[in-house]
N, CA, C and O of each residue as an XYZ file, in Angstrom:
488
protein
N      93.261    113.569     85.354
C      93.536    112.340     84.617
C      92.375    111.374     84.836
O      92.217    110.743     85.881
N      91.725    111.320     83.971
C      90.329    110.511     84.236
C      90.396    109.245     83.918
O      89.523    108.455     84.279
N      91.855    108.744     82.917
C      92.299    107.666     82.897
C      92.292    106.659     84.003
O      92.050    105.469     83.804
N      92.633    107.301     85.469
C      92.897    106.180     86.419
C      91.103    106.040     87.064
O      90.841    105.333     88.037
N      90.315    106.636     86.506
C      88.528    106.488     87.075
C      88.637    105.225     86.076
O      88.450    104.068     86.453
N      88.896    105.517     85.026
C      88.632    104.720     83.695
C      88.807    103.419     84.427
O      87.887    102.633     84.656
N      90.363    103.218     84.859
C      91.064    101.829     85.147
C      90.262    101.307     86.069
O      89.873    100.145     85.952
N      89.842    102.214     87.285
C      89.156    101.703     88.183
C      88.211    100.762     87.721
O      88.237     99.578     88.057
N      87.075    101.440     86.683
C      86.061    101.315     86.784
C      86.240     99.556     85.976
O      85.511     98.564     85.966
N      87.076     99.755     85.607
C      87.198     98.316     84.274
C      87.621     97.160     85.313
O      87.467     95.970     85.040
N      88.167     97.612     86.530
C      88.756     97.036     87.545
C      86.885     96.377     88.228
O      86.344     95.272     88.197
N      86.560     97.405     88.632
C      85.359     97.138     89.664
C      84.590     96.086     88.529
O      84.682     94.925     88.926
N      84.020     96.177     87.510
C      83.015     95.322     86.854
C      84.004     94.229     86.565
O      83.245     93.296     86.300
N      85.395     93.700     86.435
C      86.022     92.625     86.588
C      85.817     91.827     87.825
O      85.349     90.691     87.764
N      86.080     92.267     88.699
C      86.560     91.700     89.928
C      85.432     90.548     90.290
O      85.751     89.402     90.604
N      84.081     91.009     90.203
C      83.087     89.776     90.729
C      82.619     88.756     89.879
O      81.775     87.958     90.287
N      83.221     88.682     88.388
C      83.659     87.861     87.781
C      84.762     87.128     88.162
O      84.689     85.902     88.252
N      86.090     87.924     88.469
C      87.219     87.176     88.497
C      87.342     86.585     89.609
O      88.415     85.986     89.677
N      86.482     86.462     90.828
C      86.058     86.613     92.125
C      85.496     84.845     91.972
O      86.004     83.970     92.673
N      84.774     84.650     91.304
C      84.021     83.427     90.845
C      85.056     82.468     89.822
O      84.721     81.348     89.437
N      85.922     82.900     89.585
C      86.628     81.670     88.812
C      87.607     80.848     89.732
O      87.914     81.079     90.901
N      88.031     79.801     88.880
C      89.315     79.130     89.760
C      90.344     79.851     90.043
O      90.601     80.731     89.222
N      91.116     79.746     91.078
C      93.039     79.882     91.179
C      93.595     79.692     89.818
O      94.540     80.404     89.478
N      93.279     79.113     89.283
C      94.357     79.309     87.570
C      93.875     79.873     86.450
O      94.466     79.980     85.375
N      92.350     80.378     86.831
C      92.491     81.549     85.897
C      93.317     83.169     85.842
O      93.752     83.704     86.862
N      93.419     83.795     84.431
C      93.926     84.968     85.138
C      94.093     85.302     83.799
O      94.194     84.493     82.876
N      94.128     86.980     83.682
C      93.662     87.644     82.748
C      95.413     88.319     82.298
O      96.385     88.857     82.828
N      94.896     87.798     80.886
C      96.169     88.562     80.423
C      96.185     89.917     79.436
O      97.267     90.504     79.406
N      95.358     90.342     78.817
C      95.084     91.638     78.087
C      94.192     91.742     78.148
O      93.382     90.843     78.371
N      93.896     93.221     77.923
C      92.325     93.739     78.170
C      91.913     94.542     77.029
O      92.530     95.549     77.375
N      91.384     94.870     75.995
C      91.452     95.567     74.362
C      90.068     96.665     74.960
O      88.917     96.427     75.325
N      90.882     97.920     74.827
C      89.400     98.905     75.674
C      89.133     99.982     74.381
O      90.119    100.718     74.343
N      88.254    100.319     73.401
C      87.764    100.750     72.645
C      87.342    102.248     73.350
O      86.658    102.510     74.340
N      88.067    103.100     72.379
C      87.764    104.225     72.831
C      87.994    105.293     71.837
O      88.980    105.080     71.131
N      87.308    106.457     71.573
C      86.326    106.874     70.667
C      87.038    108.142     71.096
O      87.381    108.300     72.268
N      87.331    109.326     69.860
C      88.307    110.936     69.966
C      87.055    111.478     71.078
O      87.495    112.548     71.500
N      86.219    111.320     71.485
C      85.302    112.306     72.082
C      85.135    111.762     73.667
O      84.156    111.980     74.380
N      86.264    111.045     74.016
C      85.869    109.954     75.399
C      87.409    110.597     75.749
O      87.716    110.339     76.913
N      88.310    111.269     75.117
C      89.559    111.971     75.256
C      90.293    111.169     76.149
O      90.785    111.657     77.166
N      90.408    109.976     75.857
C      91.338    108.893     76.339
C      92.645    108.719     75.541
O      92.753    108.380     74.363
N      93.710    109.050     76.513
C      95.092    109.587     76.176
C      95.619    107.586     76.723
O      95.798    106.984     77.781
N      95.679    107.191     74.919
C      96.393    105.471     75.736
C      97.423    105.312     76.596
O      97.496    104.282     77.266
N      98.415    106.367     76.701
C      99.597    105.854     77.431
C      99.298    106.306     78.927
O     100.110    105.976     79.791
N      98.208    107.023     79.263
C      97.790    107.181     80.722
C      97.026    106.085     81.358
O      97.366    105.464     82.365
N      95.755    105.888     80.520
C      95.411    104.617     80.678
C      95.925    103.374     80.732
O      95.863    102.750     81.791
N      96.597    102.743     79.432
C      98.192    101.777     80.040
C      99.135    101.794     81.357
O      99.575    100.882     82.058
N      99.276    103.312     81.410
C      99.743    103.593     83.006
C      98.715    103.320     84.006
O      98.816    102.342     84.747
N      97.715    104.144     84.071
C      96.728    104.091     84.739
C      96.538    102.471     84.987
O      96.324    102.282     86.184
N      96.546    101.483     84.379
C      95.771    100.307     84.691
C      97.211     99.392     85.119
O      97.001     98.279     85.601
N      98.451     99.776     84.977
C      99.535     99.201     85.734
C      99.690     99.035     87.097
O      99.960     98.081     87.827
N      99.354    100.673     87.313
C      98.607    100.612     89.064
C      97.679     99.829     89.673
O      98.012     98.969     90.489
N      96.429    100.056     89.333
C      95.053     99.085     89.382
C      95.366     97.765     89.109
O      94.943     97.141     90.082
N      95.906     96.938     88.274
C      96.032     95.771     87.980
C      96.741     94.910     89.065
O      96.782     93.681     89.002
N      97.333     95.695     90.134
C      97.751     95.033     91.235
C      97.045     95.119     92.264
O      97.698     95.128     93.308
N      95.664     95.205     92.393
C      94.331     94.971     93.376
C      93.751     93.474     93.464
O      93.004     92.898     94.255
N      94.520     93.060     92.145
C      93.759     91.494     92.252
C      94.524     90.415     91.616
O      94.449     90.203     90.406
N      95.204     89.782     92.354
C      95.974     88.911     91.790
C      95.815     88.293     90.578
O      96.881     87.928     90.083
N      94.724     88.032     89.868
C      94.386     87.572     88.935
C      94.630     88.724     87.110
O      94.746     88.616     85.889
N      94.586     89.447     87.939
C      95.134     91.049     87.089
C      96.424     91.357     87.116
O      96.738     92.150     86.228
N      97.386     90.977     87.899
C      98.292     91.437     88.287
C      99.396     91.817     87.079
O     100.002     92.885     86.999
N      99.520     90.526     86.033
C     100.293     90.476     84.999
C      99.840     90.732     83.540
O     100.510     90.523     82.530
N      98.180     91.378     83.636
C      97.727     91.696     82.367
C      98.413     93.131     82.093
O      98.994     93.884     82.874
N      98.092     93.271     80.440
C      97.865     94.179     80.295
C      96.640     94.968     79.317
O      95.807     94.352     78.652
N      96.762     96.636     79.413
C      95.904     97.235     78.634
C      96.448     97.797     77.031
O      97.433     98.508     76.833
N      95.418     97.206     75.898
C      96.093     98.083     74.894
C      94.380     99.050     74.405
O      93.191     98.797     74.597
N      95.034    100.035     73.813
C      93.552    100.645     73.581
C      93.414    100.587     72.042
O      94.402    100.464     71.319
N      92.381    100.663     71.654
C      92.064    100.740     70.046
C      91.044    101.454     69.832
O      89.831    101.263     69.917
N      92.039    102.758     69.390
C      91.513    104.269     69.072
C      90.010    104.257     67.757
O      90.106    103.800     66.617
N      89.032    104.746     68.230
C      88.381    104.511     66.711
C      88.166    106.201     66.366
O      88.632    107.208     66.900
N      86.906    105.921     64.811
C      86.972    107.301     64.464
C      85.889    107.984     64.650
O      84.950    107.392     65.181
N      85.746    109.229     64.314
C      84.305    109.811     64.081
C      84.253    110.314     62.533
O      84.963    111.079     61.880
N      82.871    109.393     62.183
C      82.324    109.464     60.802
C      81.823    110.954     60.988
O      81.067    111.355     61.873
N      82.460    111.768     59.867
C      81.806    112.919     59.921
C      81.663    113.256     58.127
O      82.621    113.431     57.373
N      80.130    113.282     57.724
C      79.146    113.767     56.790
C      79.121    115.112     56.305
O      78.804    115.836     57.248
N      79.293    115.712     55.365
C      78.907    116.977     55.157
C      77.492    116.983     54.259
O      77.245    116.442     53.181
N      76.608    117.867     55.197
C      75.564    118.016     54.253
C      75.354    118.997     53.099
O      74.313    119.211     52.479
N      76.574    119.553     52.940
C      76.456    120.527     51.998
C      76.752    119.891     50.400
O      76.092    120.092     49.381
N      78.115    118.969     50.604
C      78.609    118.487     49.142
C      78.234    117.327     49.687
O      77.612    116.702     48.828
N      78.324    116.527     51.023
C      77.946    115.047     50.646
C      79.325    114.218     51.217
O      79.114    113.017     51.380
N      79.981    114.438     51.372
C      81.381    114.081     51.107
C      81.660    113.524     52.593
O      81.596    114.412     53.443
N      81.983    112.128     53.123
C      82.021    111.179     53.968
C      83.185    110.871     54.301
O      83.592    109.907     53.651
N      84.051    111.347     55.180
C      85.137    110.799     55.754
C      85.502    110.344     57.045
O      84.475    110.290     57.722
N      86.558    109.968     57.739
C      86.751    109.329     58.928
C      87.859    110.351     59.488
O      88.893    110.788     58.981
N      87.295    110.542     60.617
C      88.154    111.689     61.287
C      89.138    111.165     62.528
O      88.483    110.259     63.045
N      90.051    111.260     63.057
C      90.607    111.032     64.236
C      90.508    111.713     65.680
O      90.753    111.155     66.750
N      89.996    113.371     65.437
C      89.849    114.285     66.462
C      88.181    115.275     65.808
O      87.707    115.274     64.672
N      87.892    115.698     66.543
C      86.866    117.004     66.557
C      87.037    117.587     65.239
O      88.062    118.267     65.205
N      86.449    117.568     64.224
C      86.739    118.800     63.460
C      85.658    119.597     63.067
O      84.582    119.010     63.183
N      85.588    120.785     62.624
C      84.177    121.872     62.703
C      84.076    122.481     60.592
O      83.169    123.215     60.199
N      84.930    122.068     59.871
C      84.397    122.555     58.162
C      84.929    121.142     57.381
O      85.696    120.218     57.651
N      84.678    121.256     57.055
C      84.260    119.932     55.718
C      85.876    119.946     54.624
O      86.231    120.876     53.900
N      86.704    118.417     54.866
C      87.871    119.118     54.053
C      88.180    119.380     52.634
O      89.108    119.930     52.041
N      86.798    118.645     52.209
C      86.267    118.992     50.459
C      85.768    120.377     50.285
O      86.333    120.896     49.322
N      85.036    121.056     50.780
C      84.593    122.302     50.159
C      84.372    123.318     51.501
O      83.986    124.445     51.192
N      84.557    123.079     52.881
C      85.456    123.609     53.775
C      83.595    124.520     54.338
O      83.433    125.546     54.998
N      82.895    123.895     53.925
C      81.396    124.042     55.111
C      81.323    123.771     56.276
O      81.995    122.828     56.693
N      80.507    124.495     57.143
C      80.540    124.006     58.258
C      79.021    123.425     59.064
O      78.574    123.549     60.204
N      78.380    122.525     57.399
C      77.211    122.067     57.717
C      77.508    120.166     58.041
O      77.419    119.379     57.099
N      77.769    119.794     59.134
C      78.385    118.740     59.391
C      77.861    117.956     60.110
O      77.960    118.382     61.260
N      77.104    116.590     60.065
C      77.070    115.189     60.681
C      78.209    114.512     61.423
O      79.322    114.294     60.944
N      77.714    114.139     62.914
C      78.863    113.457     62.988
C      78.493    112.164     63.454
O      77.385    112.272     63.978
N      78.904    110.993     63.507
C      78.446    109.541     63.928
C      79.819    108.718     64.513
O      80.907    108.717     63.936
N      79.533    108.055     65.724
C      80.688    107.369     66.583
C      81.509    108.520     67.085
O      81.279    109.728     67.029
N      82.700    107.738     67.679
C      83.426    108.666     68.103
C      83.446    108.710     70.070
O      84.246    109.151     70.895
N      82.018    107.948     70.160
C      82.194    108.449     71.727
C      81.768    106.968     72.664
O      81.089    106.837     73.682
N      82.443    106.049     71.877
C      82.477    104.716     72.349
C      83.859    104.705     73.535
O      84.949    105.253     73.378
N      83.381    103.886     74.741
C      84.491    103.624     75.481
C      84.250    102.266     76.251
O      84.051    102.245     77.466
N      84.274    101.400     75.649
C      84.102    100.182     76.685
C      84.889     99.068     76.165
O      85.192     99.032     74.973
N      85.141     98.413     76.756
C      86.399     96.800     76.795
C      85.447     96.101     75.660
O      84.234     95.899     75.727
N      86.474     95.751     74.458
C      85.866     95.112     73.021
C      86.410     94.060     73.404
O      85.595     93.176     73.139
N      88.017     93.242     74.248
C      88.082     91.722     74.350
C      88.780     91.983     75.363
O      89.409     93.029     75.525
N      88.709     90.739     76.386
C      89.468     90.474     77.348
C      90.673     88.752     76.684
O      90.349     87.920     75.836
N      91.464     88.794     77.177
C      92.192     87.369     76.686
C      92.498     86.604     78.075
O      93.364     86.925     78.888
N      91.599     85.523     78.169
C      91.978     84.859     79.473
C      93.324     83.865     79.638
O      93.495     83.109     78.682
N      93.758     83.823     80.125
C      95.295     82.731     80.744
C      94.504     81.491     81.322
O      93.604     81.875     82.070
N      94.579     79.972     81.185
C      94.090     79.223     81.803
C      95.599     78.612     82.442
O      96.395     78.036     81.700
N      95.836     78.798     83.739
C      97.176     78.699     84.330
C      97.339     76.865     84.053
O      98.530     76.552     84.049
N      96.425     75.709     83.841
C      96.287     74.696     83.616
C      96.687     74.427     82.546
O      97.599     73.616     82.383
N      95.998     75.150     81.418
C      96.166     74.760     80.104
C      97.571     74.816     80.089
O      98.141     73.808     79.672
N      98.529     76.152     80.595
C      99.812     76.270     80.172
C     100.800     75.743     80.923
O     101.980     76.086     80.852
N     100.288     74.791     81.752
C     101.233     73.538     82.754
C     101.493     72.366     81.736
O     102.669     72.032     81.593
N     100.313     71.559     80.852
C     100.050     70.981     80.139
C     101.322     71.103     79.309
O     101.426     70.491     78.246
């Protein structure tokens, strides 16, 4: 489950940020972009970062949602441009297996949403 390396790792490059803010900051969602070829299964990762998120108080009550993207895959035979969700190897217009592929193997945090514990005393 490489999901919980994943959590870690989103954990470790947080922390010396979250390390430097005030007591009333604190993170409430985390939006982690991830691509069919990075084989990130969301509901492990969501799990995965339920665990981890209690290393730092400031994490404690966020959460993770993921936002699956695609892989642009080209056929150079007819031309024909579609958006795929998983791996695929022939073309679903004329079923070649002369194929481009583009994206797909993105995995990194697209937004964090901060809590200002002040603002919401106010």
């Amino acid at each position: 489950m490489h999901e919980l390396s994943i959590a870690k790792g989103m954990m470790a490059n947080l922390r010396p940020w979250l390390d430097e803010q005030g007591e009333d900051v604190r993170i409430g969602r985390i939006v982690v972009k991830a691509g069919p070829f990075r084989a990130v299964v969301p509901e492990a990762l969501i799990g995965a970062w339920e665990v981890v998120r209690m290393e730092h108080p400031k994490t404690e009550e966020s959460v993770v949602e993921v936002d699956s993207s695609f892989i642009e895959v080209k056929c150079r035979a007819c031309g024909h441009v579609w958006n795929a969700s998983r791996a695929t190897f022939v073309c679903v217009k004329c079923g070649s297996g002369e194929l481009e592929f583009g994206g797909g193997n993105e995995l990194f945090i697209e937004d964090i949403e901060i809590i200002n514990e002040d603002d919401k005393a106010r």
